[in-house]
N, C-alpha and C positions, 0 to 999 in steps of 0.2 A: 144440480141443474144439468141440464144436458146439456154436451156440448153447443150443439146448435141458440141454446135459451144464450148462454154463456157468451156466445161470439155477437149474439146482433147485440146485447146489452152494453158489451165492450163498446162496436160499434159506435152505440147511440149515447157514449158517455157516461153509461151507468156503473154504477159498484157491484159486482157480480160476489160470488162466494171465493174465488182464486180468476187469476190472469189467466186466458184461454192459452191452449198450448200448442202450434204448430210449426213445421219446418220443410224445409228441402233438400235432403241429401244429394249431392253429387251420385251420378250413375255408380263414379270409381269408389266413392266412400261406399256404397252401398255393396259392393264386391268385396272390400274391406271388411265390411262389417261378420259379410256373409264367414267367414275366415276366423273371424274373431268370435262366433257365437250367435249371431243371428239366426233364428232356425232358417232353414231352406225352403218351407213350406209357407213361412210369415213374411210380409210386406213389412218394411221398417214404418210405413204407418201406423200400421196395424200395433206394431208391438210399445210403439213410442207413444198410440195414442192418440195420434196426432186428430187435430178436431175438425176439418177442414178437410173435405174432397173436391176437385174441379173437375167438368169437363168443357170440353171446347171442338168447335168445329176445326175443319181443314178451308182457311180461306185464301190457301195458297193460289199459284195459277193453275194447279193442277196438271203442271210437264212431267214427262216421265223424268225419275230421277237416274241418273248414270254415273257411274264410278268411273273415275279416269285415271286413278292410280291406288293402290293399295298396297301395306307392308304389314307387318304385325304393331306398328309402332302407331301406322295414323292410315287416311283416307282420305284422298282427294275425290269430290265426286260435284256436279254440278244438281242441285238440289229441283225441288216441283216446283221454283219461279225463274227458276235461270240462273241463280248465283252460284258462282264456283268458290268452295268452301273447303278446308282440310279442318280435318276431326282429331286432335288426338286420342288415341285408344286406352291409352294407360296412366294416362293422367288427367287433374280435373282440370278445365279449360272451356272456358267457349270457342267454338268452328274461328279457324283465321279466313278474316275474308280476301281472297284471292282477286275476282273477276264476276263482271256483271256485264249481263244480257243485257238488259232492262235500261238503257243509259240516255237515251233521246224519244221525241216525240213522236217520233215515225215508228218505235220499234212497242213503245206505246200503243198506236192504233192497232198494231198487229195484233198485241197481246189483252187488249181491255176486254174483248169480249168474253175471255175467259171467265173474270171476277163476275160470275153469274153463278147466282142460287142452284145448288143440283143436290136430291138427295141424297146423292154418296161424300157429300161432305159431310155429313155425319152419321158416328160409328155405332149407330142404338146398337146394334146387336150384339158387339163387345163390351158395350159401356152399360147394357142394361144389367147385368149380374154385378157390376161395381156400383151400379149405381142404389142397387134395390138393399146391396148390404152395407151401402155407407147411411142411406133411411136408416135400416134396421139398428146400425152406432148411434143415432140421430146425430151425425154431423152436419155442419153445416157445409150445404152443397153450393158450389161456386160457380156460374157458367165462367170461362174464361178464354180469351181472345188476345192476340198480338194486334194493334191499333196505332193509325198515325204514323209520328216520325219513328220512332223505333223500326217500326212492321217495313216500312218501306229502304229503312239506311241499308239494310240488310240484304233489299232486294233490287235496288238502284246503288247504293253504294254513297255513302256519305260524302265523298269527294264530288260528287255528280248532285246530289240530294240537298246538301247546306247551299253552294252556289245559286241554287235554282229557287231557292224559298225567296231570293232575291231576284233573281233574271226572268225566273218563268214562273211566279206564283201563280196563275191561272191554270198552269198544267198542273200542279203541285196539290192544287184544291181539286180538280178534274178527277185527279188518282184518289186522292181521300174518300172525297166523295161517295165515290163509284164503292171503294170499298169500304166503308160505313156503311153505305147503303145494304150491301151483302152480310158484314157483321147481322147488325141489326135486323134482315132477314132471315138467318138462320135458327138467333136467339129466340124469333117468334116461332120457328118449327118448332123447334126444340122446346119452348113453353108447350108446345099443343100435342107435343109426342109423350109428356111426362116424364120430363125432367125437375118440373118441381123445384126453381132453384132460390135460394137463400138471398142470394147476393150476386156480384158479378165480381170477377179479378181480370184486372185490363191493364196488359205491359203495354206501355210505353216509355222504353229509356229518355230523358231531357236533358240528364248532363252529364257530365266526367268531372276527375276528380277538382277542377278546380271552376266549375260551374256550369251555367246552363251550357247547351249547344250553339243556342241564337237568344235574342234577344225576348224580353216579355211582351214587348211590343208588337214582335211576328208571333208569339205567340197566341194572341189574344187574337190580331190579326186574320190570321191563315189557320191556326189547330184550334182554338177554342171554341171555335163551331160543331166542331165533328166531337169533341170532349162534351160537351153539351147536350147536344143530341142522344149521345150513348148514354148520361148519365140520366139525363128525363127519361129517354126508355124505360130502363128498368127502375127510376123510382115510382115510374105510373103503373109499377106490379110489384112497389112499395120492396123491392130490394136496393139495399145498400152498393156503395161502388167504391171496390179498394182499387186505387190507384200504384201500381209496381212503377217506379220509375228511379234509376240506379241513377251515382253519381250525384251532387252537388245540387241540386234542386230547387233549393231558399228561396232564392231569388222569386220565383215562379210561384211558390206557394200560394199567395193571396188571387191570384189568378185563378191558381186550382180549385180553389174553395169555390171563386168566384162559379166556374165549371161543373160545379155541385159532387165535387167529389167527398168522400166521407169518411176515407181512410189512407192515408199513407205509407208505400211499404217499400225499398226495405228498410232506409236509413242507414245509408252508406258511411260506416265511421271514418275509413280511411279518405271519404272525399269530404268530410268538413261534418256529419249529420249526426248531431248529438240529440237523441230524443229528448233527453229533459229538457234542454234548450229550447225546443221544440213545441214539447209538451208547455213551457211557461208561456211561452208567446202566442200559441194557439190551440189549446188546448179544449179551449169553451167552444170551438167550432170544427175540432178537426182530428179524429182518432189515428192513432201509430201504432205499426204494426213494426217489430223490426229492432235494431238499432244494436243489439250485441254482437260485438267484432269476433266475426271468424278468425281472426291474427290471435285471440288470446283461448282460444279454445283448446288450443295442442301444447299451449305454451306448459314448461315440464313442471310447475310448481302451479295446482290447481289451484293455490288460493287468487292466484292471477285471473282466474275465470269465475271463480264467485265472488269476487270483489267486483268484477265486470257486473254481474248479474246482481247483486245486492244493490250497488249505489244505484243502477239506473231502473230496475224494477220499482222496490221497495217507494221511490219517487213515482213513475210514471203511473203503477195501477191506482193512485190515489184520485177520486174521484171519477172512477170510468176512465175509457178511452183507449185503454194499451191491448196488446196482443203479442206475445213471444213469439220470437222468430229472428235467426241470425240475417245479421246485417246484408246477407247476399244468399246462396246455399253454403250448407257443411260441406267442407273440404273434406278430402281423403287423407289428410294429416292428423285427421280426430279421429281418434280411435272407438271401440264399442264403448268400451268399460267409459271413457271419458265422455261419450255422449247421455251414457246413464245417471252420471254423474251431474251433469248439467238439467237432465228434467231430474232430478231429484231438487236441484235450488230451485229451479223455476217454482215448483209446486210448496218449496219451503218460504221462499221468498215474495211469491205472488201470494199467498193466500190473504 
């Protein structure tokens, strides 16, 4: 099968020939790797296989971005919607968030007109040579976007963001809105410029480790609209919609389905998200992608990571539905030889 045959059948709950095989290296692991044997000339997609290409517009606010301090160690810089972020350089880490612009309704009106449709939010000219050789892999091609509570905690700041989903919900849907609207205008460029896509992959974070962020009730409320909307889109061009959304999740699940989503990813082990568990309770409606803990991937006695990979595969691919892929990206703690070592199970244990 091709990979692309491979990934919607997962998808759609079918039994394939083996588990589809994808992942997301840390920047830092991927300097690692380069170290340890990676050729220099190869993408650790490429060499890993991985089945699965994305692209995705820039639906930022489009500010210039500016550095405000830098060392060899990290990078303070105020990013294209206003948030001020420190990067570390040598380690894997998501940006600390420092400081936001974006914090009241007045600084709102300044900045909405931005979130407008522009050509140069998207990169065809760079993306058309990856895109034309991820066809020729027949991968399956992803469009992919940042959406909702995630996209915005980031650029209003979650201390400002959760308060408000209660005090100023109408501003809260005003901003979605606006940027939904822009998603979903660019994904139709992007259909009309040939992109050709498979599917979509839509981050929105909902919880941390010990559950949602807010309630199901604001969920359904206030975000399940705009979840909605994105997910009709692209099934009215008969593409699937995996859902990223880190941390604690449960709770929201039947909501999600509710929102016509069709995959789940990543399946945060450390915040509670056991796929097979998962897999048992919703399984007949609802494909995972995910679920094997980056904590035991480095651990020094490999049986520790294919017992990981045995119990929960060997379970999940049965009857359709799964998709490999660590619980979050590959840390820079996992070395080459042992990331070999892991698609070596996947492909023993998935088949």
């Amino acid at each position: 099968m091709l990979p692309k045959e491979r990934i919607l059948a997962a998808i759609k709950r079918k039994e394939t020939d083996r588990v589809p095989f994808t992942d997301n290296p840390w920047e830092t692991t991927i300097r690692r790797w380069r170290k340890e044997g990676l050729p220099p000339r190869k993408s650790a997609a490429d060499y890993f296989e991985f089945e699965t290409a994305q692209f995705g517009p820039d639906t930022s606010f489009m500010l210039r971005r500016k550095t405000l301090e830098e060392t060899d160690e990290y990078e303070i810089f105020t990013d294209n919607s206003g948030a001020t972020l420190k990067n570390w350089k040598n380690s894997t880490s998501t940006p600390e968030l420092i400081d936001f612009y974006l914090t009241t309704r007045e600084r709102w009106e300044e900045l909405k007109h931005r979130l407008v449709f522009k050509k140069n939010r998207i990169k065809w000219r760079t993306d058309k040579p990856n895109l034309e050789k991820a066809k020729k892999q027949g991968k399956f091609i992803l469009f992919g976007a940042g959406i909702g509570y995630d996209r915005f905690s980031t650029i209003i700041g979650p201390m400002t963001l959760l308060p408000a989903l209660l005090t100023e919900p109408d501003w809260i849907i005003e901003i979605w809105e606006r940027h939904t609207n822009l998603v979903l205008e660019c994904a139709e460029e992007m259909f009309g410029m040939g992109y050709d896509f498979d599917g979509a992959f839509v981050f929105d974070d909902l919880g941390y480790k010990n559950g949602p962020f807010f309630s199901t009730d604001v969920y359904r409320q206030l975000l399940q609209p705009f979840h909605k909307r994105i997910c009709g889109f692209f099934h009215q061009r008969r593409c699937p919609v995996i859902l990223h959304s880190c941390g604690n999740v449960k709770a929201h699940i039947p909501a999600l389905i509710e929102s016509g989503f069709d995959c789940l990813q990543p399946l945060e082990v450390k915040a509670g998200m056991d796929v097979c568990e998962l897999k048992k309770e919703y399984g007949d409606v609802l494909a995972f992608m995910g679920g094997i803990d980056v904590r035991k991937m480095a651990h020094p006695d490999p049986a520790v990571i294919e017992e990981e990979i045995r119990s929960k595969i060997t379970f999940a691919k049965k009857g359709g539905g799964y998709i490999y892929h660590s619980d979050h990206s590959v840390p820079d703690d996992v070395s080459f030889e042992r990331f070999k070592f892991i698609r070596e199970l996947v492909l023993k244990y998935g088949q």
